[in-house]
C-alpha positions, 0 to 999 in steps of 0.5 A, a space after each residue: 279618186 281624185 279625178 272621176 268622169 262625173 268631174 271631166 264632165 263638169 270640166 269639159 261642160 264649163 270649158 267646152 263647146 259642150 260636156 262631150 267636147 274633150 278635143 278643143 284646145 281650151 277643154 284640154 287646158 282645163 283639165 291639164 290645170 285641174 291636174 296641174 293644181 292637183 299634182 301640185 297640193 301632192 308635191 307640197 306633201 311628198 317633195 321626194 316623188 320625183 315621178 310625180 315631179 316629172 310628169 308634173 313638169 310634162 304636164 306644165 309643157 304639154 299645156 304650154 303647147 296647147 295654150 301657145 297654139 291658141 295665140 299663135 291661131 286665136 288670140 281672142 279664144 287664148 284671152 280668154 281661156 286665160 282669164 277664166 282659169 286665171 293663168 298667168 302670161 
C-alpha cells in the first residue's frame, strides 16, 4: 500500500504541529499533495481510470479549499506551506 500509517506520520510530523496533528490546515495539504503526486504517476499509466480522474479532480479542490482558507486567515502560514511543498500560486 502506497500510503501506510508509518508514512502519515512522517507527513503529519514534518507538516504539523506534531506527528499526531492530522487537523491543521497545512498537515491536510501535505497529505492531499502526497495523494495528489501519487493518483497522478497512476493517471500517466492508466489514462482510462476515469474514477480515479475524478477523485483525482476531488482531491485537487478539496486542497484548493484548504489552502485558499490559509490566505484569506494567515497569509504568512499559507507562504509557507507553499514554499515547502513547492506548489505553484
Amino acid at each position: 500500500m502506497y500510503l501506510d500509517s508509518a508514512k502519515k506520520q512522517e507527513i503529519f510530523g514534518q507538516y504539523g504541529k506534531s506527528a499526531t496533528d492530522t487537523g491543521s490546515a497545512e498537515s491536510q495539504i501535505a497529505l492531499f499533495t502526497y495523494r495528489i503526486k501519487h493518483l497522478t504517476e497512476h493517471l500517466k499509466k492508466n489514462h482510462k481510470d476515469f474514477a480515479t480522474a475524478r477523485s483525482l479532480t476531488k482531491m485537487v479542490g478539496r486542497r484548493r479549499k484548504l489552502l485558499k482558507y490559509l490566505y484569506v486567515n494567515d497569509i504568512e502560514r499559507y507562504r509557507a506551506i507553499i514554499k515547502a511543498l513547492g506548489l505553484r500560486k
